[in-house]
PDBQT receptor file of N, H, CA, C and O in Angstrom, charges set to zero:
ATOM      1  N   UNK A   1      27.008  11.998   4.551  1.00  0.00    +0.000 N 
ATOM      2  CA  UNK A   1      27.077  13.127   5.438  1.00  0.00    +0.000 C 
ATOM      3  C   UNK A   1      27.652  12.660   6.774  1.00  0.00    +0.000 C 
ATOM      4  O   UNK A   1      27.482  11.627   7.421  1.00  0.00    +0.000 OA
ATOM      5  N   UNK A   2      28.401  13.776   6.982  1.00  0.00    +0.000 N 
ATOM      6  H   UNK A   2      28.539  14.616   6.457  1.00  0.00    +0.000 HD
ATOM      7  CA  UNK A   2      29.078  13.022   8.751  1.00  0.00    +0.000 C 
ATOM      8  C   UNK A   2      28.570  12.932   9.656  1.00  0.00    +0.000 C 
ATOM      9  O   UNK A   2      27.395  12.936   9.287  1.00  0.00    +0.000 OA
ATOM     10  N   UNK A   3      28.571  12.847  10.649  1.00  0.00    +0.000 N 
ATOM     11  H   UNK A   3      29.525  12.844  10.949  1.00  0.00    +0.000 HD
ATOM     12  CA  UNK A   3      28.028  12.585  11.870  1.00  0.00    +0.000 C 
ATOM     13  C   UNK A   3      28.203  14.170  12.676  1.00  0.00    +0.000 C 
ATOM     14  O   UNK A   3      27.407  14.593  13.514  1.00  0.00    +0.000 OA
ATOM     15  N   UNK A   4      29.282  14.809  12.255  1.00  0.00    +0.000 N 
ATOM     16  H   UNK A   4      29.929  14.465  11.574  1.00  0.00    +0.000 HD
ATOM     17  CA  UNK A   4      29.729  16.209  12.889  1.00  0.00    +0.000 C 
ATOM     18  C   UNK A   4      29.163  17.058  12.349  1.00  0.00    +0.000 C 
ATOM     19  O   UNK A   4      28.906  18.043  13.042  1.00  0.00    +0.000 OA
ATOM     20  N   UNK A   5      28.723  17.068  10.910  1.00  0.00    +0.000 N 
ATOM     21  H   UNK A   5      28.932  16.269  10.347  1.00  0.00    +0.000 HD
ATOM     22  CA  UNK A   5      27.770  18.137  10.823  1.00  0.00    +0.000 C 
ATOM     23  C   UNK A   5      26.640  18.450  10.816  1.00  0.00    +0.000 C 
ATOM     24  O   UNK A   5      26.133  19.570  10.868  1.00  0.00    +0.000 OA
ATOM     25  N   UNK A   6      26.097  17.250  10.736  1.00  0.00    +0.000 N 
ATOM     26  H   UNK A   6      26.509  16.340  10.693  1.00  0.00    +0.000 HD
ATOM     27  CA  UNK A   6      24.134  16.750  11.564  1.00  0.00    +0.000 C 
ATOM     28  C   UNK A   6      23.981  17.208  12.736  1.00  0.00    +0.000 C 
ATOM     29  O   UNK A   6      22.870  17.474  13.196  1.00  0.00    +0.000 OA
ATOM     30  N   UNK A   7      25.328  17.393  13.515  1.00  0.00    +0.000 N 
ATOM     31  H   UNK A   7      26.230  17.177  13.142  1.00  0.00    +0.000 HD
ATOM     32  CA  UNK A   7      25.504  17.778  15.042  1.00  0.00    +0.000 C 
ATOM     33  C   UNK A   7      25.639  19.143  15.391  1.00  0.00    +0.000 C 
ATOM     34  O   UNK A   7      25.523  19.768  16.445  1.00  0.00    +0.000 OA
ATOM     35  N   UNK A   8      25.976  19.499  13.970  1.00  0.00    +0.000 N 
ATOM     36  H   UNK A   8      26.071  18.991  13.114  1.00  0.00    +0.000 HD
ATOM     37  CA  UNK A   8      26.099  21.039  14.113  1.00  0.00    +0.000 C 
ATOM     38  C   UNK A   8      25.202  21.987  13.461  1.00  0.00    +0.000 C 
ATOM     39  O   UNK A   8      25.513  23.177  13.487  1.00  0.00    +0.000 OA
ATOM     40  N   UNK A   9      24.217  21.645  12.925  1.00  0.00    +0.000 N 
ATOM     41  H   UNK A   9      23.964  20.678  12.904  1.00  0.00    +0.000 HD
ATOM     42  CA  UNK A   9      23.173  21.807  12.163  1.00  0.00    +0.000 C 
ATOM     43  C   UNK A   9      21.580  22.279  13.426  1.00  0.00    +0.000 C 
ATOM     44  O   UNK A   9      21.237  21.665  14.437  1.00  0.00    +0.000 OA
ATOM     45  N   UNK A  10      21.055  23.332  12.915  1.00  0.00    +0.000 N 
ATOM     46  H   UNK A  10      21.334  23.830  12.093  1.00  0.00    +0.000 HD
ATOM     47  CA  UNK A  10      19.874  23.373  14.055  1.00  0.00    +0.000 C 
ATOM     48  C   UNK A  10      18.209  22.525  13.386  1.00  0.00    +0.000 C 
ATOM     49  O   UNK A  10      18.252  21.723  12.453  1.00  0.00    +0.000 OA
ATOM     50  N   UNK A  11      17.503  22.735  13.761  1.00  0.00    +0.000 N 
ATOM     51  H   UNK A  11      17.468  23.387  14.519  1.00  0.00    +0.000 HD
ATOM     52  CA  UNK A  11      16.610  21.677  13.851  1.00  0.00    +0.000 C 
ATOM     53  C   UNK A  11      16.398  22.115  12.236  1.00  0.00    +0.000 C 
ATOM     54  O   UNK A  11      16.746  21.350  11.338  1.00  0.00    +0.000 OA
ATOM     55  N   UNK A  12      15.909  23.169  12.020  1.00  0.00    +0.000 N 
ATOM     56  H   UNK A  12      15.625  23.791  12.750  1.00  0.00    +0.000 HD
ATOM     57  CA  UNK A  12      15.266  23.576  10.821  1.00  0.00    +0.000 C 
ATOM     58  C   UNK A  12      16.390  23.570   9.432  1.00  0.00    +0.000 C 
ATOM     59  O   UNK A  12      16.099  23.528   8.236  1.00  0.00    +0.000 OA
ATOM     60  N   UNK A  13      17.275  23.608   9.852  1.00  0.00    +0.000 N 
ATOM     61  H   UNK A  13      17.511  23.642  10.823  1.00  0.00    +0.000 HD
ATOM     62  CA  UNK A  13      18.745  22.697   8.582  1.00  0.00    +0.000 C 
ATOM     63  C   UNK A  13      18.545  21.393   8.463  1.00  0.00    +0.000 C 
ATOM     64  O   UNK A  13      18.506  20.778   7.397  1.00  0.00    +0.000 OA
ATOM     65  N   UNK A  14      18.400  20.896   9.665  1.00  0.00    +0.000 N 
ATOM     66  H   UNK A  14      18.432  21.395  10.531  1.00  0.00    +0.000 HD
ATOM     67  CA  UNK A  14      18.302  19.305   9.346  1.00  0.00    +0.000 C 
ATOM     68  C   UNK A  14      16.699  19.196   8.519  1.00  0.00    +0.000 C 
ATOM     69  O   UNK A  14      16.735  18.361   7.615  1.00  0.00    +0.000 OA
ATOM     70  N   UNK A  15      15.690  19.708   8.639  1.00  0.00    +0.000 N 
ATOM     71  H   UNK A  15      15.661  20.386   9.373  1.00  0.00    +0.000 HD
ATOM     72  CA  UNK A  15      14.680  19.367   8.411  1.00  0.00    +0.000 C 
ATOM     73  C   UNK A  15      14.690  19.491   6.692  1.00  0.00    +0.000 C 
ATOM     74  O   UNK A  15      14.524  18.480   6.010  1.00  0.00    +0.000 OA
ATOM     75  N   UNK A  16      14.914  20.908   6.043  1.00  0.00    +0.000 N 
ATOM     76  H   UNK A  16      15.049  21.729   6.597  1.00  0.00    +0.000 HD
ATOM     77  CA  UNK A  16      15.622  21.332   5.048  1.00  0.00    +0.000 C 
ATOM     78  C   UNK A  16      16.495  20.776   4.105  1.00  0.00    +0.000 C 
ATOM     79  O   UNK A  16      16.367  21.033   2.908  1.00  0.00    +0.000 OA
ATOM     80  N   UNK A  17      17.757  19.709   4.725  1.00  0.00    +0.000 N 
ATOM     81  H   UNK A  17      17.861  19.500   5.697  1.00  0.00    +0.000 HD
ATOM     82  CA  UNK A  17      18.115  18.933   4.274  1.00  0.00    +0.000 C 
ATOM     83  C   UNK A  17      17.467  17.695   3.918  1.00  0.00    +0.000 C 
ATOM     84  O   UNK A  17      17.590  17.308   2.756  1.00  0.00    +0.000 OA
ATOM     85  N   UNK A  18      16.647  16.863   4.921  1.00  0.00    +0.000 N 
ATOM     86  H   UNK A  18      16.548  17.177   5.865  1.00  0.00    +0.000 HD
ATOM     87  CA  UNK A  18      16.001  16.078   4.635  1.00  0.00    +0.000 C 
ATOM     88  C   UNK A  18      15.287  16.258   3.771  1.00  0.00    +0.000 C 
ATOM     89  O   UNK A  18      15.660  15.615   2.790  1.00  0.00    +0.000 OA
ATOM     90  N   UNK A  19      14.093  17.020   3.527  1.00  0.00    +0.000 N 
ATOM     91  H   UNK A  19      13.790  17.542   4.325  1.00  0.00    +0.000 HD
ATOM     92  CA  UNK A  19      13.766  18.050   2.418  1.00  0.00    +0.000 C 
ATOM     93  C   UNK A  19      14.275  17.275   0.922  1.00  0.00    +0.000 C 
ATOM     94  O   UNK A  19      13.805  16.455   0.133  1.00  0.00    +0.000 OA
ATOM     95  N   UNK A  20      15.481  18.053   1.068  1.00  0.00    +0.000 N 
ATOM     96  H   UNK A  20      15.862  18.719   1.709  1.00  0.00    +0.000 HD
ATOM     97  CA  UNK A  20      16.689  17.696  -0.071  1.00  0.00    +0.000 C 
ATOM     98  C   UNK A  20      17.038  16.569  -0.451  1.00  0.00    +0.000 C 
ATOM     99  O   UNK A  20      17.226  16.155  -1.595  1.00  0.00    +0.000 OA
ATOM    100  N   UNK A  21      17.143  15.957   0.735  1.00  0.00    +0.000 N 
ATOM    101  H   UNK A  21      16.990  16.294   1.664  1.00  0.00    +0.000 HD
ATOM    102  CA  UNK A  21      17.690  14.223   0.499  1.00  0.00    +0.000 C 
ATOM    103  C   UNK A  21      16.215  13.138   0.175  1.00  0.00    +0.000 C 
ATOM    104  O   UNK A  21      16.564  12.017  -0.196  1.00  0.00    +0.000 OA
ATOM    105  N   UNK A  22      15.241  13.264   0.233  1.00  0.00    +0.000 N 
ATOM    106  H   UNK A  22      14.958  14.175   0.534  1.00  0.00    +0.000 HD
ATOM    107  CA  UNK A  22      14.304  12.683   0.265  1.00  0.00    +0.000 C 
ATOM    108  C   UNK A  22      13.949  13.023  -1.552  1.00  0.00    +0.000 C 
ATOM    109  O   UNK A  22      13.784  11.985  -2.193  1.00  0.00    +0.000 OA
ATOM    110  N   UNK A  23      13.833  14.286  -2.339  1.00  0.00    +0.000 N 
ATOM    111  H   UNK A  23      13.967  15.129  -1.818  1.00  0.00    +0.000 HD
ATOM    112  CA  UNK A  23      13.847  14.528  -3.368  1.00  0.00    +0.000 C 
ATOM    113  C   UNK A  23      15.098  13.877  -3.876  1.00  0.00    +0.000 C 
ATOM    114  O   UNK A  23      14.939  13.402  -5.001  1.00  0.00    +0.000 OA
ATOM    115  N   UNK A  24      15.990  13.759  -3.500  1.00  0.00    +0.000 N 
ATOM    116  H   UNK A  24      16.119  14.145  -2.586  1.00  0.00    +0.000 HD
ATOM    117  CA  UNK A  24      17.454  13.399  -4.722  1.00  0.00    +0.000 C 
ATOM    118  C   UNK A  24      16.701  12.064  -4.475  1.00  0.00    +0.000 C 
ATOM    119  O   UNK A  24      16.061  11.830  -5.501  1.00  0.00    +0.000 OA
ATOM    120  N   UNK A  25      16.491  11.032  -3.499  1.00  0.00    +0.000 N 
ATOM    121  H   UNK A  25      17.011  11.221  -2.666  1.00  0.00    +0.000 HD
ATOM    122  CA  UNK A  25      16.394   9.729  -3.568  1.00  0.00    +0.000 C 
ATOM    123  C   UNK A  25      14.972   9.491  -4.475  1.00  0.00    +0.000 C 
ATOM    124  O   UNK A  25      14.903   8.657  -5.378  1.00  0.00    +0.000 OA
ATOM    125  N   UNK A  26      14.304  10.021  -4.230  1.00  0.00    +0.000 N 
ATOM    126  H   UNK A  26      14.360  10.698  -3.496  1.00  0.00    +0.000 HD
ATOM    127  CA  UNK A  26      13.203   9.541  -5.526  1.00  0.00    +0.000 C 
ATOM    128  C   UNK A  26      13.520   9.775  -6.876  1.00  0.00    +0.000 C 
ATOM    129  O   UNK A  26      12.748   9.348  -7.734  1.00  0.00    +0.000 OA
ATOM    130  N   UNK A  27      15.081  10.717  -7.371  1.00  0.00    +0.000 N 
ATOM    131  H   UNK A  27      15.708  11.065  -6.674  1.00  0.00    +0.000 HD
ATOM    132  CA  UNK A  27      15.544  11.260  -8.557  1.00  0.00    +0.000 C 
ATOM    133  C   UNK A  27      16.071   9.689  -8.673  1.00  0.00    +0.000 C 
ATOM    134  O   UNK A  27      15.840   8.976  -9.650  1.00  0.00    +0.000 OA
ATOM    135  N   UNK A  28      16.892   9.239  -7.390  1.00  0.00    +0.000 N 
ATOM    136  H   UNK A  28      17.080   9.818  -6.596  1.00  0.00    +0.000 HD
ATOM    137  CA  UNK A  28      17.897   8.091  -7.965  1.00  0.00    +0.000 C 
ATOM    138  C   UNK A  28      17.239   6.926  -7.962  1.00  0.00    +0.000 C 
ATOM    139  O   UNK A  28      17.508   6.183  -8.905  1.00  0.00    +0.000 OA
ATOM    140  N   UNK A  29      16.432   6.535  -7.153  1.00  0.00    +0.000 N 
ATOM    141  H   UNK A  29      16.214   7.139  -6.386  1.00  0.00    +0.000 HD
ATOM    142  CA  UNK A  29      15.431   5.771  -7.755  1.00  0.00    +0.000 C 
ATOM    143  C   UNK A  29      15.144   5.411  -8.870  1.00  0.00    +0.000 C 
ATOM    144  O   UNK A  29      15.568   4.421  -9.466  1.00  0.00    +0.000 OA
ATOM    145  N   UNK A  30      14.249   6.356  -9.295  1.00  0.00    +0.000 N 
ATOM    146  H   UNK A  30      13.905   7.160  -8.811  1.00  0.00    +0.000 HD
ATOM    147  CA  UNK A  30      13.635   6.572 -10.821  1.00  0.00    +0.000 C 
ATOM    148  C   UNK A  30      14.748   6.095 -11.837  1.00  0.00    +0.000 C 
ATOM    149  O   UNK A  30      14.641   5.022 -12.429  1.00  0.00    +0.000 OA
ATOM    150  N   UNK A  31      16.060   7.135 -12.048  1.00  0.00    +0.000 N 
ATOM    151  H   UNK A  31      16.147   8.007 -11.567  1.00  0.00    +0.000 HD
ATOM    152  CA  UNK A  31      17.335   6.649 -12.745  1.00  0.00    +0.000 C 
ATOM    153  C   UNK A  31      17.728   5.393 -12.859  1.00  0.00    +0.000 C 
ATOM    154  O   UNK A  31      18.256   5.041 -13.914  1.00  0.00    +0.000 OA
ATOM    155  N   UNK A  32      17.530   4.381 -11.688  1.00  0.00    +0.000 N 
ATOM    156  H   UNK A  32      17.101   4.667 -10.831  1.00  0.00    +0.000 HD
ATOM    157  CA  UNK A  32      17.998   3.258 -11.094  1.00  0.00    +0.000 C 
ATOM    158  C   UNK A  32      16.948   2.664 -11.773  1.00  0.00    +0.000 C 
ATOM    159  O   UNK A  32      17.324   2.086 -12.793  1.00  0.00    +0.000 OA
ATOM    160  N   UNK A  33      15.793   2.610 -11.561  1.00  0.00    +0.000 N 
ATOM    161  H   UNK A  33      15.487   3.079 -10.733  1.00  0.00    +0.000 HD
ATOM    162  CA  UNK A  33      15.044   1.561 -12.599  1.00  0.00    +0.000 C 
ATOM    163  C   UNK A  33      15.067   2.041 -14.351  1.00  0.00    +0.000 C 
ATOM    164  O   UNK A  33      14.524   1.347 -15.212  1.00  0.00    +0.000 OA
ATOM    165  N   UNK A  34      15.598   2.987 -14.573  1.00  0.00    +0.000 N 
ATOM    166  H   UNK A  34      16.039   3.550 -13.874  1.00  0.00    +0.000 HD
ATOM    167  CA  UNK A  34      15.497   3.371 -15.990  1.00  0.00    +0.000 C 
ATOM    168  C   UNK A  34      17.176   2.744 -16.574  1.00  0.00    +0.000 C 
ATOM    169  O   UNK A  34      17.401   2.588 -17.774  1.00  0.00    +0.000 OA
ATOM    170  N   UNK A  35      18.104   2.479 -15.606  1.00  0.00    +0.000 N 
ATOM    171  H   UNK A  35      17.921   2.606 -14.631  1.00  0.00    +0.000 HD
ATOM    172  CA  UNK A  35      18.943   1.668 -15.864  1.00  0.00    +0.000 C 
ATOM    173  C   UNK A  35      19.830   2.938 -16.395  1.00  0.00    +0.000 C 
ATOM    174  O   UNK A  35      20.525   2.878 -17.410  1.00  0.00    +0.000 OA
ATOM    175  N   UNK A  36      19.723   3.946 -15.672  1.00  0.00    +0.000 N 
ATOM    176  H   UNK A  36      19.159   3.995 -14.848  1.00  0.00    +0.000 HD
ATOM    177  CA  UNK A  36      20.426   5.123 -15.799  1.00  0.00    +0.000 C 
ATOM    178  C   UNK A  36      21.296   5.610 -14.640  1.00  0.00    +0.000 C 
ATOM    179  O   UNK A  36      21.614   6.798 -14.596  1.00  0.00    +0.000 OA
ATOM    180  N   UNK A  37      21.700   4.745 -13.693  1.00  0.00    +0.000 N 
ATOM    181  H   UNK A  37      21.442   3.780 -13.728  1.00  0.00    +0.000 HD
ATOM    182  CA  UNK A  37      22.130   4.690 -12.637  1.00  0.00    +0.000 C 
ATOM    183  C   UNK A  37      23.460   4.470 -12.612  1.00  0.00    +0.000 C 
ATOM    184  O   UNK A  37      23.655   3.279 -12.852  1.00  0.00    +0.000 OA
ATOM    185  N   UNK A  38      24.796   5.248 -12.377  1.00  0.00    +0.000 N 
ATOM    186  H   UNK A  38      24.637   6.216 -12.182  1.00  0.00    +0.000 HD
ATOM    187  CA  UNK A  38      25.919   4.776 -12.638  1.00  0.00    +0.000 C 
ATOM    188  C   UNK A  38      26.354   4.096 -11.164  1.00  0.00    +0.000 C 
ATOM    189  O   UNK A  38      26.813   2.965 -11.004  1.00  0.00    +0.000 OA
ATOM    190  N   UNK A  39      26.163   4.794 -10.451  1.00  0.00    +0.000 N 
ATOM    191  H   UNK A  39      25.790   5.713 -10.581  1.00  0.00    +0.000 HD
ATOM    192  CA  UNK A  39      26.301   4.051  -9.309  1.00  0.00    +0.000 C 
ATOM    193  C   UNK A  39      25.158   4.090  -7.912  1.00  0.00    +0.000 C 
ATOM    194  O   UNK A  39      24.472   4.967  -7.388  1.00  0.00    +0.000 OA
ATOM    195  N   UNK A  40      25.365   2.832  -7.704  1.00  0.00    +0.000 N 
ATOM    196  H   UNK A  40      25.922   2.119  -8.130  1.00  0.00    +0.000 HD
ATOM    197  CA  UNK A  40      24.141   2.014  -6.960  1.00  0.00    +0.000 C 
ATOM    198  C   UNK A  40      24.461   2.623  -5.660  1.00  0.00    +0.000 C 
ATOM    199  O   UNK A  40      23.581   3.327  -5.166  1.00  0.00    +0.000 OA
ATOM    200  N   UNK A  41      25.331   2.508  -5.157  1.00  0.00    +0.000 N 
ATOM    201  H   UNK A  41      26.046   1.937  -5.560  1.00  0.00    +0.000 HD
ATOM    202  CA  UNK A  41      25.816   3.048  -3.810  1.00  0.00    +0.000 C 
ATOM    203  C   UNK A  41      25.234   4.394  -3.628  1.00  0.00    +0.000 C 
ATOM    204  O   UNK A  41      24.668   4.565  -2.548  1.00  0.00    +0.000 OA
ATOM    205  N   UNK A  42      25.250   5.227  -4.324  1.00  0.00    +0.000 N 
ATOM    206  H   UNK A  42      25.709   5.087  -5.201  1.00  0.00    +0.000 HD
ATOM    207  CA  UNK A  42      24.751   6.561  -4.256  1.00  0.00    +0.000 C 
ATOM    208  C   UNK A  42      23.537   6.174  -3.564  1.00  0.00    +0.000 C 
ATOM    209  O   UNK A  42      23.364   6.798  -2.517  1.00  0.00    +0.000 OA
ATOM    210  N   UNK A  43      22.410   5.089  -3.937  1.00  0.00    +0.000 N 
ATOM    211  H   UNK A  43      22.551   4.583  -4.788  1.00  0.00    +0.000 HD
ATOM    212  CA  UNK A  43      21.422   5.118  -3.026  1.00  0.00    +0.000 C 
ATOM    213  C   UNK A  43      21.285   5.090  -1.762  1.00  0.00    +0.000 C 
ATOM    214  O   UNK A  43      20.753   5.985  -1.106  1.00  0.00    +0.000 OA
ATOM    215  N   UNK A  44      21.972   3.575  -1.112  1.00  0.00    +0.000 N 
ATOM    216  H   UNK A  44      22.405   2.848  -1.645  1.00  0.00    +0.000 HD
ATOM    217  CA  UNK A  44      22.581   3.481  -0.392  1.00  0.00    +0.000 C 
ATOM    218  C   UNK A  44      22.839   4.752   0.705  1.00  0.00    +0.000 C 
ATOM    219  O   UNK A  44      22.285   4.915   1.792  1.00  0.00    +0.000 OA
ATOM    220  N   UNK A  45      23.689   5.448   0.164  1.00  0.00    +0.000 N 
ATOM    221  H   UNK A  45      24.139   5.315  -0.719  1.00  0.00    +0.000 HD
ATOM    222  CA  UNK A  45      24.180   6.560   0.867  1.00  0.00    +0.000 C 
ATOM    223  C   UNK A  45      23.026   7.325   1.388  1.00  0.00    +0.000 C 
ATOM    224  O   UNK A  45      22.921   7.528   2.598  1.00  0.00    +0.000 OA
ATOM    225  N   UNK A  46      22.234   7.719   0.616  1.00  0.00    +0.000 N 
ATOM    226  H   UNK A  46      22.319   7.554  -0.367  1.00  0.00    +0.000 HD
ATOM    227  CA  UNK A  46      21.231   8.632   0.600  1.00  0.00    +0.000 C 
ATOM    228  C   UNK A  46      20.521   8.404   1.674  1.00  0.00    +0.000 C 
ATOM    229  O   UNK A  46      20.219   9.196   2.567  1.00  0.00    +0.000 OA
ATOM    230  N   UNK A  47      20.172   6.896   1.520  1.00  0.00    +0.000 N 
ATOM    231  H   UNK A  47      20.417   6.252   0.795  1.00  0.00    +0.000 HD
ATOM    232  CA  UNK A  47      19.274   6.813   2.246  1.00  0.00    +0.000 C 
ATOM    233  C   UNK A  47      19.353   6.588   3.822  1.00  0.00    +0.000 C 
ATOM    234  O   UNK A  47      18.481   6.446   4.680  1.00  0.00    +0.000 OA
ATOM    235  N   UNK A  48      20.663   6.611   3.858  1.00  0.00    +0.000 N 
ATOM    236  H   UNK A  48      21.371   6.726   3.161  1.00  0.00    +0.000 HD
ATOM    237  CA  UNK A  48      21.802   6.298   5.540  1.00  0.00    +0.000 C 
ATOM    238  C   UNK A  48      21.405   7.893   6.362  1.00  0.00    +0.000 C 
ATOM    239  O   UNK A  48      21.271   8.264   7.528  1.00  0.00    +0.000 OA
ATOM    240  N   UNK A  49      21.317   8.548   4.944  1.00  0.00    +0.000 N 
ATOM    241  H   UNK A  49      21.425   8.247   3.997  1.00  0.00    +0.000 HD
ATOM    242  CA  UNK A  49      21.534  10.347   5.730  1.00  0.00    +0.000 C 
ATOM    243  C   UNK A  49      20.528  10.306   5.902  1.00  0.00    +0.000 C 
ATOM    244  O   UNK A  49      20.426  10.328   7.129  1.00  0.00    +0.000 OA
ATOM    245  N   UNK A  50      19.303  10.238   5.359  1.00  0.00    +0.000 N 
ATOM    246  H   UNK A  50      19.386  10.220   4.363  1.00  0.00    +0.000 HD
ATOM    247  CA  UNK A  50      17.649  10.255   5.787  1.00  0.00    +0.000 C 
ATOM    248  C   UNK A  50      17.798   9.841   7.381  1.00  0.00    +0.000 C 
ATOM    249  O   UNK A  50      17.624  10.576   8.352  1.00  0.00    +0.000 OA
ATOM    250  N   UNK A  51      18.135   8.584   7.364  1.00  0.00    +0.000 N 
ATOM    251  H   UNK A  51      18.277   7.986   6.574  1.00  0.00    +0.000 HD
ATOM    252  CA  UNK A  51      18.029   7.726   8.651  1.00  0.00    +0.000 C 
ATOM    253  C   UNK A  51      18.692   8.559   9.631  1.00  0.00    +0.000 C 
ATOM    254  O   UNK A  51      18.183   8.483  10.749  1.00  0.00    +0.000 OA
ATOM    255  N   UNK A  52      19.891   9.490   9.501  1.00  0.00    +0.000 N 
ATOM    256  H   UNK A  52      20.305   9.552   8.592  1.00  0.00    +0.000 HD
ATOM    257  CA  UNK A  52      20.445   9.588  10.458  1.00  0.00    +0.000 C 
ATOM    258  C   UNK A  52      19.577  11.228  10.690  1.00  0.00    +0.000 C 
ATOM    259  O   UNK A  52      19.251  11.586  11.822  1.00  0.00    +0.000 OA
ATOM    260  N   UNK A  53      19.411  11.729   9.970  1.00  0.00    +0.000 N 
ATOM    261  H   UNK A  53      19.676  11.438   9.051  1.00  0.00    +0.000 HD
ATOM    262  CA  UNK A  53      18.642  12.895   9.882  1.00  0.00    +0.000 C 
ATOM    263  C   UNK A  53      17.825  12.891  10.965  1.00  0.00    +0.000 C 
ATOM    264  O   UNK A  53      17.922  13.454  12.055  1.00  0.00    +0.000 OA
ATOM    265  N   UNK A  54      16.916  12.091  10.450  1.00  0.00    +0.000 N 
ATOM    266  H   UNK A  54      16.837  11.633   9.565  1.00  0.00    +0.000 HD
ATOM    267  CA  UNK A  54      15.436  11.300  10.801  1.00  0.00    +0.000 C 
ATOM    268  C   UNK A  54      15.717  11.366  12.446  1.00  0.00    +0.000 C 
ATOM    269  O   UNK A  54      15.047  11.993  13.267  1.00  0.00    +0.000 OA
ATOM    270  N   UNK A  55      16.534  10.797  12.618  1.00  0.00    +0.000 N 
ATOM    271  H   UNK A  55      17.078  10.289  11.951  1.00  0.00    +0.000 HD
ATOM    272  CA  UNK A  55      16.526   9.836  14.461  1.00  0.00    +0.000 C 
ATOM    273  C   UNK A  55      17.400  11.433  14.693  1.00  0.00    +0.000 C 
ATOM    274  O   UNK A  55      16.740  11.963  15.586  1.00  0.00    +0.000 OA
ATOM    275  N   UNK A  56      18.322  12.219  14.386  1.00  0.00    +0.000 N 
ATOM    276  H   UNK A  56      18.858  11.788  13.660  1.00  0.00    +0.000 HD
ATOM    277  CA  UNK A  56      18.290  13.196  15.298  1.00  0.00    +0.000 C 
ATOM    278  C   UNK A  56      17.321  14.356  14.897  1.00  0.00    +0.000 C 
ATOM    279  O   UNK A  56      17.677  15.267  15.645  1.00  0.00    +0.000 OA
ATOM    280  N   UNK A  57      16.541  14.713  14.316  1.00  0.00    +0.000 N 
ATOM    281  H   UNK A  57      16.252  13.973  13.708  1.00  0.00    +0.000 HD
ATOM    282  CA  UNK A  57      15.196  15.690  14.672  1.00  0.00    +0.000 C 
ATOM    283  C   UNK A  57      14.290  14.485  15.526  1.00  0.00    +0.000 C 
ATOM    284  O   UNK A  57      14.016  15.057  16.581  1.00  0.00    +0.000 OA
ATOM    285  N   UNK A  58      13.937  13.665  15.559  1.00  0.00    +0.000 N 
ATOM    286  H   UNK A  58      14.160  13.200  14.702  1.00  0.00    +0.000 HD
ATOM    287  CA  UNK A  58      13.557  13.100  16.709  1.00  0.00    +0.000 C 
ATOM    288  C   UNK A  58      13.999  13.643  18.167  1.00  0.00    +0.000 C 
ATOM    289  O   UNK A  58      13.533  14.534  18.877  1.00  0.00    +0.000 OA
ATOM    290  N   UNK A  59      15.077  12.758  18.332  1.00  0.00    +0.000 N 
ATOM    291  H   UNK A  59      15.456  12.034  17.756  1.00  0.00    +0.000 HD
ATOM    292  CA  UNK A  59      15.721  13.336  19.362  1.00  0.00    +0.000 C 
ATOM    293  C   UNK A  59      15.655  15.312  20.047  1.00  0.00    +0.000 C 
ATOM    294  O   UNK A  59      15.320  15.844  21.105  1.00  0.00    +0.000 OA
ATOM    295  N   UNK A  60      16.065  15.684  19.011  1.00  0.00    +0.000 N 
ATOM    296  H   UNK A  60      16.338  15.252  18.152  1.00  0.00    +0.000 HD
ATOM    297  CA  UNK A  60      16.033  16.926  19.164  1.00  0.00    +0.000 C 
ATOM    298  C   UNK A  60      14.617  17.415  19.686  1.00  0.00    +0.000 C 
ATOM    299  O   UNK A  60      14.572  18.283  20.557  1.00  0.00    +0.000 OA
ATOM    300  N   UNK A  61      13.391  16.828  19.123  1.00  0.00    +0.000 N 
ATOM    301  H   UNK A  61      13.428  16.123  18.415  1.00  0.00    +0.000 HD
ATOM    302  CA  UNK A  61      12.010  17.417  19.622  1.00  0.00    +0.000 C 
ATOM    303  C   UNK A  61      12.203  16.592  20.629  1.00  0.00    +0.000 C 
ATOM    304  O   UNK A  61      12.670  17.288  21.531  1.00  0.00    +0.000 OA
ATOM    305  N   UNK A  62      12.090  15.282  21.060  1.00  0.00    +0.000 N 
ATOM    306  H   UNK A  62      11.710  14.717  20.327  1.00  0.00    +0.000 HD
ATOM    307  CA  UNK A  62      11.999  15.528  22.579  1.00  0.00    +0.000 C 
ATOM    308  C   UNK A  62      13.001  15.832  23.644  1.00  0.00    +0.000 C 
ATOM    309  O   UNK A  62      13.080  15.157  24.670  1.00  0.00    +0.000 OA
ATOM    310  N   UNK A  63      13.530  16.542  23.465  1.00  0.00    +0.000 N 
ATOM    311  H   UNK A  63      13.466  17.091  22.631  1.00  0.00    +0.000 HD
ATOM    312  CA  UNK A  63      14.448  17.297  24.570  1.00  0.00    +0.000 C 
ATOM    313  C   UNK A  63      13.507  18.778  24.899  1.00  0.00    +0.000 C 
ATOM    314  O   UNK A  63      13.920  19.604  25.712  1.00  0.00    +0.000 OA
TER     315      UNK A  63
């Protein structure tokens, strides 16, 4: 996910998404130890958007 549309997103999208992204990563997980995982990076990814999610609803509540 980009950086421009986390930015353009209001608190309760981002939260929503996270939501979303927090369920797919326990899907790819699971896949990933069942050796059903085509690609590894997908985690990776996932878990970058959490992070970036994460630190701007932070931000956002304390303003």
């Amino acid at each position: 996910m980009k950086l421009y549309k986390i930015k353009e997103m209001s608190t309760v999208e981002m939260e929503k998404k996270l939501e979303e992204l927090e369920k797919e990563l326990n899907l790819l997980v699971f896949r990933h130890k069942n050796r059903q995982l085509d690609k590894v990076m997908k985690l990776r990814e996932v878990k970058r958007d959490i992070a970036r999610l994460k630190t701007f609803i932070h931000q956002a509540k304390e303003e």
